[in-house]
Structures are given as C-alpha cells and as structure tokens.
C-alpha positions in Angstrom: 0.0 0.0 0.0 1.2 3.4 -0.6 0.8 6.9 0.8 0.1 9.6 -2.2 1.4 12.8 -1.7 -0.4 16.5 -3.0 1.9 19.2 -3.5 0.7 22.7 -4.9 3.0 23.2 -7.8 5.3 20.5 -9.8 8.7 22.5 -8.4 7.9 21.3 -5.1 6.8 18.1 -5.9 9.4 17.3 -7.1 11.8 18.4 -4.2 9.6 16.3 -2.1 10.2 13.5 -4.3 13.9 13.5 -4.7 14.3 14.3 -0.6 12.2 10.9 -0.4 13.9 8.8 -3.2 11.1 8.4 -5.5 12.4 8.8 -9.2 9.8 7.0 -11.5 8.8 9.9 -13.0 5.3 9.4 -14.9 2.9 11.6 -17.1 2.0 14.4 -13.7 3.5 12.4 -11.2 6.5 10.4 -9.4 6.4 6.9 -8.2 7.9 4.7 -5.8 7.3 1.5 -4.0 6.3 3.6 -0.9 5.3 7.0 -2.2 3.1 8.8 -5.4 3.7 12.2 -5.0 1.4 14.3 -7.7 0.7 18.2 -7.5 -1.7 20.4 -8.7 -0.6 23.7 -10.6 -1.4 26.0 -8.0 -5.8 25.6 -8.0 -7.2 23.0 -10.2 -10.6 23.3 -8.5 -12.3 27.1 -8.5 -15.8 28.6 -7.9 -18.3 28.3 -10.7 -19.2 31.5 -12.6 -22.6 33.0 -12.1 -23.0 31.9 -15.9 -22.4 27.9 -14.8 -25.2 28.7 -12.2 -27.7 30.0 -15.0 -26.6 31.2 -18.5 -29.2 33.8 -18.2 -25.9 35.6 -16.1 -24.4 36.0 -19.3 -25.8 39.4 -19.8 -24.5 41.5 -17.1 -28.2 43.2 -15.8 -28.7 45.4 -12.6 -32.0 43.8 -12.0 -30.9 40.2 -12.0 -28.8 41.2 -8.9 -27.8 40.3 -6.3 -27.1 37.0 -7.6 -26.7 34.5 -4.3 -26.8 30.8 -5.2 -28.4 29.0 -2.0 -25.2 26.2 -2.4 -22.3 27.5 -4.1 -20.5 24.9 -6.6 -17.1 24.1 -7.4 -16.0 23.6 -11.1 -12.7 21.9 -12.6 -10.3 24.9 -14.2 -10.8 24.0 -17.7 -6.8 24.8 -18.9 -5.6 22.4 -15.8 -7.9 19.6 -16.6 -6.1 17.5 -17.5 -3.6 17.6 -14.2 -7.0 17.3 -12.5 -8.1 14.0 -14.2 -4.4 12.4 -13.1 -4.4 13.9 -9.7 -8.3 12.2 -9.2 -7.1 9.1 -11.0 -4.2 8.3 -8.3 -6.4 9.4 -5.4 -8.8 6.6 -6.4 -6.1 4.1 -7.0 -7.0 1.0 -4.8 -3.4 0.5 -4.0 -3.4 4.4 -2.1 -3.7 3.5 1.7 -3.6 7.2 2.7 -3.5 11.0 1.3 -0.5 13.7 2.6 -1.6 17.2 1.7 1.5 19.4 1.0 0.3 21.9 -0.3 1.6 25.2 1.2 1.4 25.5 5.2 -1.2 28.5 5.3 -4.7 29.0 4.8 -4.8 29.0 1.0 -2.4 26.7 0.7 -5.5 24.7 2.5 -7.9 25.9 0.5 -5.8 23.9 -2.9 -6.1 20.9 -1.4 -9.4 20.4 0.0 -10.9 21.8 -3.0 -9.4 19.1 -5.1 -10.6 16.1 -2.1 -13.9 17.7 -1.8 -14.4 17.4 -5.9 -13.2 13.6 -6.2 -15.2 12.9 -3.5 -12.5 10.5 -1.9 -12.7 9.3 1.7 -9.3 7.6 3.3 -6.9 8.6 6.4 -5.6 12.5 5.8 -2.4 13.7 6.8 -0.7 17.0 6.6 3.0 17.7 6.2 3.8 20.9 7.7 6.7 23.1 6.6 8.5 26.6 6.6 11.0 25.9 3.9 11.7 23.1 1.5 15.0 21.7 1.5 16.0 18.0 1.8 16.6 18.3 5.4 13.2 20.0 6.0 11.0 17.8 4.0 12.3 14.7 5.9 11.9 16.1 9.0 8.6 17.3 8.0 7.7 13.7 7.4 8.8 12.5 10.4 6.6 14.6 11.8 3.0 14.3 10.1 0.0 15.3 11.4 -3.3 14.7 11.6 -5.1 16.5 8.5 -8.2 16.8 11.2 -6.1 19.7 13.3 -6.4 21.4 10.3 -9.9 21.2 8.8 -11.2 24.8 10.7 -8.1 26.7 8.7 -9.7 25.4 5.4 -13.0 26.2 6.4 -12.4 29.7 6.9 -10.1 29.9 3.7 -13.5 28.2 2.0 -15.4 31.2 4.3 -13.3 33.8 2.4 -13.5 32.6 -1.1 -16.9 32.3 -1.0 -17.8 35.4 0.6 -15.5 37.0 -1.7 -17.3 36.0 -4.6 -20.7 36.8 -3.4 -19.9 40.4 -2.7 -17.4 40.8 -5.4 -18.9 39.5 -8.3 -22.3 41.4 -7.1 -20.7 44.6 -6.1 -18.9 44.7 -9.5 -21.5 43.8 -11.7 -23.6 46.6 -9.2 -21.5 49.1 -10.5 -20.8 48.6 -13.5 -24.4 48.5 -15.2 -25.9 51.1 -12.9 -22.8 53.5 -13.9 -22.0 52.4 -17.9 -18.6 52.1 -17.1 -16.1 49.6 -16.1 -15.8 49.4 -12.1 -14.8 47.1 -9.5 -15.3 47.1 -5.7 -14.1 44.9 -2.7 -14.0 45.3 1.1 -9.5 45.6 0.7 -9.3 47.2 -2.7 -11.5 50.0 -1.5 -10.8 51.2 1.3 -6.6 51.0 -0.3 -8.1 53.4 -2.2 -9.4 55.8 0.2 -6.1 55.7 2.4 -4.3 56.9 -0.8 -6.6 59.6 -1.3 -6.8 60.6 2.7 -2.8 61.2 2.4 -3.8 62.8 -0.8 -5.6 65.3 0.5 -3.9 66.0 3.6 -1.2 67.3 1.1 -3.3 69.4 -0.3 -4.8 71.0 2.3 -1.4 71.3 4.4 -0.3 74.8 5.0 3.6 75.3 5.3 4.1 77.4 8.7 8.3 78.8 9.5 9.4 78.6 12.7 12.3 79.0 13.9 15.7 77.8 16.0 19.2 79.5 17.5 22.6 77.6 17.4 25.4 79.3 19.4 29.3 78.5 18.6 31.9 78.2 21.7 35.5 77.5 20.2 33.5 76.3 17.0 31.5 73.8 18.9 27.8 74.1 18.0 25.4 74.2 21.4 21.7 74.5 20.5 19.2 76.5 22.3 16.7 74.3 24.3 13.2 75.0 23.2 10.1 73.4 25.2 8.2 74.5 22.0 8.7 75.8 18.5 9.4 79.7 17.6 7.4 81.3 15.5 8.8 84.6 16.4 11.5 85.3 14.4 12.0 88.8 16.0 12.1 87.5 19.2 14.5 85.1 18.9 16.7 87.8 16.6 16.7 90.0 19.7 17.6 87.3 21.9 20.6 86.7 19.6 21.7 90.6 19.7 21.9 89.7 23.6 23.7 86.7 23.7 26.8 88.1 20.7 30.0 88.0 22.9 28.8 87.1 25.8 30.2 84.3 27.9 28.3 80.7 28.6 28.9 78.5 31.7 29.3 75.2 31.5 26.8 73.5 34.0 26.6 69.9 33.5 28.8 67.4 31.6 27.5 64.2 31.4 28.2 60.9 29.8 26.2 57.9 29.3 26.4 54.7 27.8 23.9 53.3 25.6 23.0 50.6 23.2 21.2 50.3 19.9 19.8 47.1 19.0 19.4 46.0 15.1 15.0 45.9 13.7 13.7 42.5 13.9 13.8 39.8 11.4 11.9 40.4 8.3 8.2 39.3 7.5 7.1 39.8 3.7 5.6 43.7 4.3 8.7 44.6 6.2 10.6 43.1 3.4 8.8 44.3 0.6 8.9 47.6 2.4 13.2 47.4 2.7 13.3 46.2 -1.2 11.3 49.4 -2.1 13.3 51.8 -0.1 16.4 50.7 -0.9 16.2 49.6 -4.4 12.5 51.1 -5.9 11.6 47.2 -6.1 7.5 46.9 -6.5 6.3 44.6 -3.7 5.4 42.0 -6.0 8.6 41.7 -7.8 9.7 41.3 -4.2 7.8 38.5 -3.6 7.9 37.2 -6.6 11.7 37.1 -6.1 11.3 35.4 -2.7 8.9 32.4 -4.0 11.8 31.7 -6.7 14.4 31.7 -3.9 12.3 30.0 -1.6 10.7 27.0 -4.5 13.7 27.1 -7.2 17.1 28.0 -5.1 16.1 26.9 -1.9 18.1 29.1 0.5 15.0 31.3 2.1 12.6 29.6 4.1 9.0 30.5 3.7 8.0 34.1 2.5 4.2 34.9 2.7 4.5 35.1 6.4 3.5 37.6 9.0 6.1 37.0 12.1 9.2 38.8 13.1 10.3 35.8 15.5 11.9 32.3 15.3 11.1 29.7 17.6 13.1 28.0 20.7 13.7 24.6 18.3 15.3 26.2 15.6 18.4 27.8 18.1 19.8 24.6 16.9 19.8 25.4 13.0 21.5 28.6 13.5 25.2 27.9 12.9 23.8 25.6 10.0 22.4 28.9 8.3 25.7 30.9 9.2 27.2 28.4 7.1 25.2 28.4 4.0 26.0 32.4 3.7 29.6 31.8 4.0 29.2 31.9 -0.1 28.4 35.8 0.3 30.3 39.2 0.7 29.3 38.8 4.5 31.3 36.0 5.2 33.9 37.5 7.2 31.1 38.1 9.7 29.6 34.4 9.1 32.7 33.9 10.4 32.8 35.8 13.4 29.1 34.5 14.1 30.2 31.0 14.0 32.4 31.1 17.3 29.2 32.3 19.6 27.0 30.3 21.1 23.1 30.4 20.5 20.6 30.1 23.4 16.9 30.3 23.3 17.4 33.9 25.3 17.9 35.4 21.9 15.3 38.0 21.0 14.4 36.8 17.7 13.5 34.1 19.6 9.5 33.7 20.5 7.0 30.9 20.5 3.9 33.0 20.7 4.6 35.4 18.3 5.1 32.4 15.8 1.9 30.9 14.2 1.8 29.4 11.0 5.7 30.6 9.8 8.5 31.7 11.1 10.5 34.7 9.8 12.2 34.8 6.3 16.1 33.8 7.2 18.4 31.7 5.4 18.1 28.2 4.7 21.1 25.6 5.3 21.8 25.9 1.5 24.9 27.5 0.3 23.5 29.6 -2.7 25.1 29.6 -6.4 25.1 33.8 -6.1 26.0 33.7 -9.7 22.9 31.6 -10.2 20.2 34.3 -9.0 18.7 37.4 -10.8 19.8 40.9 -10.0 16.8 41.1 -7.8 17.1 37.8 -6.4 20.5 38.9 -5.2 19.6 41.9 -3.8 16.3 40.1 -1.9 18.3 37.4 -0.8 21.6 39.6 0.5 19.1 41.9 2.5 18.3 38.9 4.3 21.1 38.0 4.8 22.4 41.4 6.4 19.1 41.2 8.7 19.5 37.8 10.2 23.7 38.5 10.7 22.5 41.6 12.5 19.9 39.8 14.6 22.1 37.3 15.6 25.4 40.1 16.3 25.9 42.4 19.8 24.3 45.2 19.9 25.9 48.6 19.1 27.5 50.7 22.5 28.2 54.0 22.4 28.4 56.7 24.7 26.4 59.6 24.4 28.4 63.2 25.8 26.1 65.8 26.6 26.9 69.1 27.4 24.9 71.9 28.9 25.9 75.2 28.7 23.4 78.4 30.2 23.3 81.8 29.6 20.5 84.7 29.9 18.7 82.3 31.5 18.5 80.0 28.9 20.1 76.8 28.3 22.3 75.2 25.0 22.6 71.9 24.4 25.8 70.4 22.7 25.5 66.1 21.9 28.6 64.1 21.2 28.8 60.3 20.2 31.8 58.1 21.0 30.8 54.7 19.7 32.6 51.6 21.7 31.3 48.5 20.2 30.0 48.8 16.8 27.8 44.9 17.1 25.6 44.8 13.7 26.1 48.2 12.8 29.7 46.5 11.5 27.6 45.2 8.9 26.4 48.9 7.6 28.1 50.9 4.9 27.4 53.6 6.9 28.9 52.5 10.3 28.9 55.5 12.6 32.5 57.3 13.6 33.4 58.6 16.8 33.3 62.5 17.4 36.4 63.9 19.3 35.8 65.1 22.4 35.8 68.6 23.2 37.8 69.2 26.1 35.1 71.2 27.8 35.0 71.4 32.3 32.1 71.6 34.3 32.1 75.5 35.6 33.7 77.1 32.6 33.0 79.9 31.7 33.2 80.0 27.5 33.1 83.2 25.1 30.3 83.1 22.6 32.1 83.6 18.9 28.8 82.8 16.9 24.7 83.4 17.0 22.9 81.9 14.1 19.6 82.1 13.9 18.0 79.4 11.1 14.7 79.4 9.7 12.8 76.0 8.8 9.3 75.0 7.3 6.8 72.4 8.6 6.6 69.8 6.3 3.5 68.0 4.8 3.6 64.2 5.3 5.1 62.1 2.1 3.1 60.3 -0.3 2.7 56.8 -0.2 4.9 54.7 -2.1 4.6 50.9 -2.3 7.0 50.2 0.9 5.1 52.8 2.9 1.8 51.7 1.4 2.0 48.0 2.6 3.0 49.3 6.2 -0.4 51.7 6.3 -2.2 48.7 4.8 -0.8 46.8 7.7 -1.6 49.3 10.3 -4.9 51.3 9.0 -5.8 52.2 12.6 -3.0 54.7 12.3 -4.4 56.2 9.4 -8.1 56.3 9.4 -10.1 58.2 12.0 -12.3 55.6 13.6 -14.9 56.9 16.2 -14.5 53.6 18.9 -11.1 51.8 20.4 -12.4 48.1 19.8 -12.5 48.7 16.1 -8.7 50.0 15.9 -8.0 46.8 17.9 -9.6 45.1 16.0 -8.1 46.7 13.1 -4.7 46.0 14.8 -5.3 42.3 16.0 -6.1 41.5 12.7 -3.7 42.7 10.7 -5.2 45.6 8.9 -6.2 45.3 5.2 -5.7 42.2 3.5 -3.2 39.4 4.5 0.4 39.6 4.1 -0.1 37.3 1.1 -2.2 39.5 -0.9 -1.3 42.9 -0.5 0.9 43.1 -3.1 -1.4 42.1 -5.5 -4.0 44.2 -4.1 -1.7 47.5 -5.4 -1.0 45.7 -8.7 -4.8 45.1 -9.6 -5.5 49.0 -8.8 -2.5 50.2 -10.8 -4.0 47.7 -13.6 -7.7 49.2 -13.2 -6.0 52.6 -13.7 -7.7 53.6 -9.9 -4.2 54.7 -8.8 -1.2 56.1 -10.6 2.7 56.2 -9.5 4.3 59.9 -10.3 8.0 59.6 -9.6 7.2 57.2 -7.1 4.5 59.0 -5.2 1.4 56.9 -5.3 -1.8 58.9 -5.9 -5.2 58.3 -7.2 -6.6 59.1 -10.8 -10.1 60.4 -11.6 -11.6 57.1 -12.0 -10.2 55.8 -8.3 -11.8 59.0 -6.9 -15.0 58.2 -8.6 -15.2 54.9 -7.3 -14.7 56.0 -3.7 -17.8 58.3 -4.5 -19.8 55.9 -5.9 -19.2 52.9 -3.8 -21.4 52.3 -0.7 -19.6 53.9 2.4 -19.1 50.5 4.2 -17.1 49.5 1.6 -14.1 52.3 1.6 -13.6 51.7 5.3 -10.9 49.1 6.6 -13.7 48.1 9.3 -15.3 45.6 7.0 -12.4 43.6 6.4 -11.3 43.8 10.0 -14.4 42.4 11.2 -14.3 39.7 8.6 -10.3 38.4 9.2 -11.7 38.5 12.6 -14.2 36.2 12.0 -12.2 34.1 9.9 -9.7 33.7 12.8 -12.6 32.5 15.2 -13.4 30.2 12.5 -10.0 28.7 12.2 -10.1 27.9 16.0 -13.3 26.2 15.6 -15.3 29.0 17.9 -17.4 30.4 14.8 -19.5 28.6 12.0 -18.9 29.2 8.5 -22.0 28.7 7.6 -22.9 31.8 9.9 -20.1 34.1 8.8 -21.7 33.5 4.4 -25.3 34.2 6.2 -23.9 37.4 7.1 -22.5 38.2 3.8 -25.3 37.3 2.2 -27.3 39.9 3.8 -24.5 42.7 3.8 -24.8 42.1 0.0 -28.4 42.6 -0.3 -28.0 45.7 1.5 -25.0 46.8 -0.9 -27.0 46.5 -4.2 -30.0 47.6 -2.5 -27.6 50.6 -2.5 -26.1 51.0 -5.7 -29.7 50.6 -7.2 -30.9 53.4 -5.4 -28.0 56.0 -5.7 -29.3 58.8 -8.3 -24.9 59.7 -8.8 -23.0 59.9 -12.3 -20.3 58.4 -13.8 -18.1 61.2 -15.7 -15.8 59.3 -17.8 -12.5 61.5 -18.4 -11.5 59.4 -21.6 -14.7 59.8 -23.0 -14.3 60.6 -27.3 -16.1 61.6 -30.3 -16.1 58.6 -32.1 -19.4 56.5 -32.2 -19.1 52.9 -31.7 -20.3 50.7 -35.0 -22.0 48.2 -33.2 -23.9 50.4 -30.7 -23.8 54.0 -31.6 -22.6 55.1 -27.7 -19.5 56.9 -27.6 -16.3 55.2 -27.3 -13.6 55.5 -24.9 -10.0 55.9 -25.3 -7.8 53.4 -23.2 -4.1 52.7 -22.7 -2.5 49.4 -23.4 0.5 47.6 -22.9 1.7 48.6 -26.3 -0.3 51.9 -27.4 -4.0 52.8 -26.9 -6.9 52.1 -28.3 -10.4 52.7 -28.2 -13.6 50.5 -26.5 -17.5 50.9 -26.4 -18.2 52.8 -23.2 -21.1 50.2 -22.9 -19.7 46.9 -21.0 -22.1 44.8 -22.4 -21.1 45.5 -26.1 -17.3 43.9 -27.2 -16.3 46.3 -29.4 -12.9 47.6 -29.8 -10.7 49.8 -32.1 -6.9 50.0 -32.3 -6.1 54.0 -32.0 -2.0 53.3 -32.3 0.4 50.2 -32.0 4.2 49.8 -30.9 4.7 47.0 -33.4 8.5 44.9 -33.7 8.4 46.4 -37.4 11.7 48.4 -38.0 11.6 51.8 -39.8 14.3 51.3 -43.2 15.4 54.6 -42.2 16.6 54.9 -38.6 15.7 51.2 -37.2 13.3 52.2 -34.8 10.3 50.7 -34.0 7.3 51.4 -36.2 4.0 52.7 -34.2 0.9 51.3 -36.1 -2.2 53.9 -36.5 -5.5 52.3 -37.4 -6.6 48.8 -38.6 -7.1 46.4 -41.9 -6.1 48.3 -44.7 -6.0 51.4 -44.1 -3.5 51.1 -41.7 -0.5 53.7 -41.1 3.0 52.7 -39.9 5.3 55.8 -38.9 8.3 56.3 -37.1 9.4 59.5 -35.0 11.8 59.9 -37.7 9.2 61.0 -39.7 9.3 57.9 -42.1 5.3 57.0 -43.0 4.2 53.6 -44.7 0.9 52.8 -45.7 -0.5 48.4 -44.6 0.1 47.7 -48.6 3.9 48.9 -48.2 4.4 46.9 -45.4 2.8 43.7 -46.8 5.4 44.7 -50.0 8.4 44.9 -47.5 7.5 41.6 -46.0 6.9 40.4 -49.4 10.0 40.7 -50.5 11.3 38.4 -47.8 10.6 35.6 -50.1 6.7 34.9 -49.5 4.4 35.8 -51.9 1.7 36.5 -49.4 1.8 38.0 -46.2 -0.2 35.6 -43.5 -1.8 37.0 -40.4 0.8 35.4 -38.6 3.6 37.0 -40.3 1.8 39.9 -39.6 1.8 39.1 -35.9 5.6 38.6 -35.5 6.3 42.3 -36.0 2.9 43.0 -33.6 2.8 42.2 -29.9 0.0 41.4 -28.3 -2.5 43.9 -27.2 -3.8 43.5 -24.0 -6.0 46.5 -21.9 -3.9 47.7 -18.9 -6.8 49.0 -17.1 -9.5 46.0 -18.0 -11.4 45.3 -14.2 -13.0 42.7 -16.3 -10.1 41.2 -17.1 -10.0 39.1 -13.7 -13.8 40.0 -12.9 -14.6 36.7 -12.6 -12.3 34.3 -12.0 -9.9 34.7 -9.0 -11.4 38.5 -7.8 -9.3 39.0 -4.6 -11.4 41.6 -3.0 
C-alpha cells in the first residue's frame, strides 16, 4: 500500500520527491514503491461562474442582482484539466492507503487541497506535512513529523469562508456598478478602502499649510550648542533679539554628562517589512519582491518560507542557527559568518518567540549555500538583505556613549551632543557604520566666550506620499491612518492585521494600478479620476478598513473552531443585499475622463480611449457591447530609415506605420516589405511577428470573474 502525496505546484513536488527517493517519474507524477507524489498547478478546483449557475448571467443586468446561489459549486479549471483528471485518477487508485496534503502550510495553501478532495469525493486517512522551507533536510523532517489532517480542517473552512464570501460580494458589487454607472468598475471590502487611504494622504497634502518657525545655534570655540526649546518659535523677531543679547557674551558650562547606551538591530523580516526594505532601498514593487522570494524560496532553496506575518523564530530552531551561518559563508558577508560561527546560540535570543510564531516563522536563510551567480539581479539583492538582517539579529548590539553638554546663559540653556561609539555589534555590517566625534575638552564651571549666534529658519513639512513600501505598512496598520470613532475597532483593526493578509497585498496595489484607480508619479502613489470616482460611488461600508477587519476576525474565530462558516456566508449574504439595494438606489454619475467623439459601430454610444500595454486604443463605453478599435500600436516592425520601431495607427487596410523619424508607410507597403522576404503573401501570422500582443492595462473585467481578490 502506498501513501500519495499533494503538493501545490510540480517544483515542489518534485523536491519532495527527490528528498524521499522516489524517481519513477510518470505523465504528472513520481512513483515509488512507498510513495506517489502528484501536484496540482497551484488551483485546479475554483468557484463556478454566475453563468455555470444560470446562463441567463451571461448578460450582465442590474436587475438580476444580487445574484446568491443557496449552495455554491465548485468547477474543474478548464486549462488544468487535464492535471485534475491524473491527480483524481491516483487518489482513487486501490493501491493508495492514505493521502499527505503538502500543499503550502497556510490558509490558502489549504484551501488547494481540500478543494481538489472535496471534488473527487474520496474518503481515506488524511495527513498533513507541515513546513517553513523546503530543502532536503526540512521535507524529511517534515515527514517525520506528520500530522493529523483533522487539526487542520477549521483553517480550510475559513479559507472556504473567504472565497466564498469574496465572490458573493465581489462579483455582485462589480457587476452593481458597472451596469448602474456604464462604465467599467470594480469594488471589494481591501481594494476599497486601499483606495481611500491613498486619497486621505492625498488630500492631507493638499490641504497642508507650510508654517516657519524657527531655532538659534550658538558656537563656543567652534562647537555648535543649541538653544533648548520646550516648544517651537514662530517669532523670528524675538528670537533675533535674543541673539543681539547673547553676541560676545560668555556661557557656563553646567553639567557634563556621559552615558552609555545601546542600539539594538530591527527584527527579522516578515514579507511587508521586506517588501517595504526592497522598495526603499532599491525602488523594487512589492510584488517583484515577492515574486523574487517564492523563486528563492521554491527554485534556489536558501530562504525559508515568504508569505509570512512574524518577526520571530522559535526555541527549536536555536539549533539550525550555525547551519544557516554556514550556508551564507558563499556571500560578501562572510567574514562576519565567520565571526558569528564562534558564539554560542541560546533560546534567550530575541528573535527568539514561541507566541509570536503561528503558522511561519521569519524569512532567514536556509542551510543551503547559494550559487550567487545563479540568482537574478533582484534575487540577489532580496536574498543579500536577508542575509544582512539575520547576521544583525544574531550580532551584539551597538554601544556607544552619548556626551552631553549643557551650557546656560540669559537664563537660557544650550545643548551640545557628542557620540563616541565603543562597540560597533551589527552596525559593523552597515556601509554607513557611525565614527566617533572627538571630544571637546570642555569642564564643568567654565566659563566660554560666545564667537557665533545663528539664527535658522525652517518650514513644517507635509507628510510624504505613499509609495509601495510605505503603502504595505499603512495597509498593515490602518488604525494609524483612518479616524475611527470607537477603540475596539482599531483593535480590532490591529489584531487583525489591517487590510488584506500579508499574502495578498501586493497584489492588491498591482490590480488598482491595472484598473488605472491609482497612478505612480516619480514614485509618489496617488489616485486618478476614475479611483476618486469609485470612492464616490461605492457604498460607504465598503471604503472603510472596518469591513475587512471584522471579517479576518471572524475568519480567525473560525480557524479555531469557535465560529460557523455557515454563519459568517449568512452574514455576507445579507451585507450584500444591503449593498445592491444601495447601488440601485443611488441617483450619482459616472463622468468618464477618456470619454471621445467617435461613435461605436456596433452600438452608436460613444467610445472611450484606453491605454494598453503597447499603445492605446479605443472601446465601447457600454460593457455589455465587445467592441474595440486600435487608436495606435508599438509593433516589432523596424523603420528602413533609422531602425526604430514602427507605431501602427488604425486597422485592416487602411493602416498607417510611422516612425518619430518622420518615415510613414501605408499596410500595402508593409505587406510589399514583408513580401520581398521571399513569401508571396503576407499571413496573419507573419503579420503578428512584428505586432505584440494587445492587451488593456486597465480592464477590471479582465479578472472580474475568475480569481477576484477583494
């Protein structure tokens, strides 16, 4: 008899496989004499469209909604049917004792497998393999240490709680909005109100108003003391008569004191503080962060787990420590590996926390050595700022001592700070370790002659716009941001995690740059017309972070078993009969800002202009009618003249090809150019290797239905 292994995605089947010896590889799976380890490709199994409920929810119509199916149903992903059809094949085999999920340790990962079990209906002995990373070493211990899949049942009902509630509000909301306003909109209880925080710094901008104020810096024997303020100046003749006062005068030195201190290194990354570092330092989105991380986590193997929420290791992995100082030897930080590797590790370390730790652990190294030459340019710099932060975790702190002298004079006192560092600990590890100030041979009593008044002017400043790193860490920590009228609901906001899971936020900021409801300008994140519309339109529940706060809560009660699912879709149900009810009634406009003159030819409305990937073009305002126009193309078609690119204006014949040069071909030149190439007539898919493919950047409807992630 044999026990048959799930894994989410063929990469990591196959690492489970070769840690277990199985090597008869087959058509979607690996066999052995022991083992069949199979995998799906991420979900095989999805919710059904409203369409595969009733094909009368074809036609998108505002009085067919809300549209709540009284069982929801599951369908087989049509391009992964195939995988599915193996995977249920081998989980029916009579020869299959018992099934291992192994799917990713987390609530989705969850949600993979039971879907799949739930649809081929098969009933034998469940276990689950539980791990943070998924090296040889790992996996086998893993094994050793199976559980039963029963512990973990609540965590896929609330992952099945989510989905489902997701879909009921999404797919109603967006279809809501969309036929009552003409116009292509999306809401959702995280998008929304990620929205709204963008536009809340937004206007807090605008409405700032610069105010000067003012401070005084004296110089004895070129030493800068600064006048001690309880409060900020505004006074700027005030403090200029002060100065007049104080001009060759003499200050007494009253206290001298000196103080040691220590600075400890931040905490071991999650994925926002992460994603948050990558930005800062090196402008990297937060999904090309993590998509970074799941390559160097699934391909290379030497980070652990990324889509986790926890700062903190826990007490059994002290002993893995010098195992991971080893694997980084193969960096530019291995002279400090090296220094690492003589200290000895206790469970007193502060990384070190079992109930901060829930489903994973912090992202550190792995015991593998990496292949640096073997990684991307931002694999590297993912994996090396990793690196840095666990070497600094695991180093002494920084000691310095802090020299502070007070001086008085006209009965006010000046402050002068001096830093003499005596261990620099992690800060070794910074390009920007701190130097020592000489000390300024100053003694308590002195009297000093003033050489210097300055008096300097500075200006309140507005806060920054968001950027993606400071995005994700509002989006983590909304409480901070919005101004909710009760304490439970910021901590609730708080206990939960804020908006969206740590797994999703990133592609919760790339679907809103993609619907065009938010725009990056040099980096500063702010919202377009259309994003301000929707925060207008949508019902008010919606753009608070409340909504999702109260759902993760619930979700979290129904992962410890101490709320129903059943109960928590009830609730949804009704919140989205209250939402439509809503959007029915509203008597507001859509204005749509890319609105044109051209007529459509199927429908007569007016079109609109949109941008894609590769130019723009031009779509029926009406979402029910299909009908598109190219306006202009970047095609792979080189001008004769200069070699650029040729842009493409227009379609079928009477297409234009010019090139900033100035060069200008008409659609029958072009099929003579590719004529003479030695075919006699030019095929649509010769046409299409000097086209790429046009795809709408902001298209809601693109993912409308199928995996919405509200």
């Amino acid at each position: 008899m044999k026990s048959l292994v799930l894994a989410e995605k063929p990469s990591v089947g196959r690492d489970i496989a070769k840690a277990l010896n199985v090597s008869n590889e087959k058509n979607g799976y690996i066999e052995n004499q022991h083992y069949i380890i199979t995998w799906a490709l991420g979900h095989l199994v999805t919710n059904a469209t409203p369409e595969q409920y009733d094909k009368t929810y074809q036609q998108w119509r505002l009085e067919a909604l809300p549209i709540i199916p009284k069982h929801m149903k599951t369908v087989v992903i049509g391009k992964t049917r195939k995988q599915f059809n193996t995977v249920q094949h081998l989980l029916k085999r009579d020869d299959v004792k018992e099934i291992i999920i192994a799917t990713d340790a987390g609530r989705e990962g969850e949600l993979v497998a039971r879907l799949i079990l739930d649809k081929v209906r098969v009933k034998k002995p469940l276990k689950r393999l539980w791990i943070s990373s998924v090296t040889t070493k790992a996996i086998q211990q893993g094994f050793r240490n199976l559980k039963d899949a029963k512990h973990y049942y609540p965590l896929y009902q609330a992952a099945l709680a989510r989905s489902e509630a997701d879909w009921i509000v999404g797919i109603n909301a967006t279809r809501a909005l969309t036929t009552r306003y003409d116009a292509q909109l999306s809401l959702g209880r995280v998008q929304t109100p990620t929205i709204k925080l963008i536009q809340q710094r937004q206007e807090e901008i605008k409405n700032f108003k610069p105010e000067t104020y003012y401070t005084m810096e004296v110089k004895v024997n070129d030493v800068p003391f600064k006048l001690v303020q309880t409060q900020r100046e505004y006074d700027l003749q005030k403090l200029e008569q002060f100065g007049e006062k104080l001009k060759h005068q003499s200050m007494v030195i009253k206290t001298i004191k000196d103080k040691e201190k220590k600075s400890y290194p931040g905490r071991l990354f999650n994925l926002t503080d992460l994603q948050q570092a990558a930005y800062q330092r090196y402008k990297i989105s937060a999904k090309q962060t993590l998509n970074a991380l799941q390559s160097l986590y699934e391909r290379h193997k030497v980070l652990t787990y990324p889509r986790t929420d926890s700062n903190y290791l826990t007490t059994d992995m002290v002993g893995t420590l010098k195992e991971r100082l080893q694997a980084v030897m193969g960096t530019e930080y291995k002279t400090y590996a090296q220094t690492l590797m003589k200290k000895q590790f206790t469970y007193r370390l502060s990384c070190i926390n079992n109930q901060k730790v829930s489903d994973h652990h912090a992202i550190i190294p792995t015991e593998v050595r990496p292949y640096m030459d073997d990684l991307g340019a931002n694999e590297k710099r993912i994996y090396l700022l990793v690196v840095q932060r666990f070497l600094e975790v695991l180093s002494d702190p920084y000691i310095y001592s802090e020299r502070q002298i007070l001086g008085e004079m006209e009965h006010a006192s000046f402050l002068y700070k001096s830093i003499e560092t005596k261990q620099l600990g992690f800060k070794a590890l910074h390009h920007d370790a701190p130097t020592t100030q000489v000390k300024i041979p100053f003694h308590q009593g002195e009297h000093v002659k003033v050489s210097n008044v300055n008096v300097q002017s500075h200006q309140t400043t507005p806060p920054a716009y968001f950027n993606e790193g400071t995005l994700l860490k509002a989006m983590e920590r909304p409480d901070q941001f919005f101004n909710l009228n009760d304490k439970h609901s910021a901590e609730t906001l708080k206990a939960t995690g804020g908006i969206g899971t740590v797994a999703t936020r990133a592609d919760i900021i790339e679907k809103l740059f993609k619907m065009n409801a938010i725009e990056s300008q040099d980096g500063k994140l702010k919202v377009t017309s259309k994003g301000a519309q929707i925060l207008s339109l949508a019902p008010q529940e919606l753009t608070s972070p409340l909504l999702t706060a109260e759902w993760e809560d619930k979700l979290l009660k129904i992962e410890k078993g101490t709320y129903q699912r059943q109960q928590f879709i009830d609730e949804m149900k009704q919140f989205t009969i209250r939402v439509i009810q809503t959007i029915k009634e509203s008597d507001q406009k859509y204005k749509h800002d890319n609105l044109t003159s051209a007529e459509c030819p199927t429908c007569g409305k007016f079109m609109l202009k949109v941008k894609t990937k590769n130019g723009s073009m031009l779509v029926c305002q009406d979402p029910s009618c299909k009908t598109k126009k190219d306006v202009k193309t970047q095609t792979k078609a080189r001008c004769p003249k200069c070699k650029k690119r040729l842009t493409k204006f227009g379609t079928g014949g009477q297409a234009t090809y010019r090139c900033v040069c100035g060069h200008t071909e008409t659609q029958a030149q072009m099929n003579q150019r590719l004529k003479s190439k030695g075919k006699d007539k030019v095929s649509h898919r010769d046409m299409k290797k000097y086209m790429k493919d046009d795809e709408l950047d902001n298209n809601p409807f693109k993912d409308a239905l199928k995996g919405l992630k509200l």
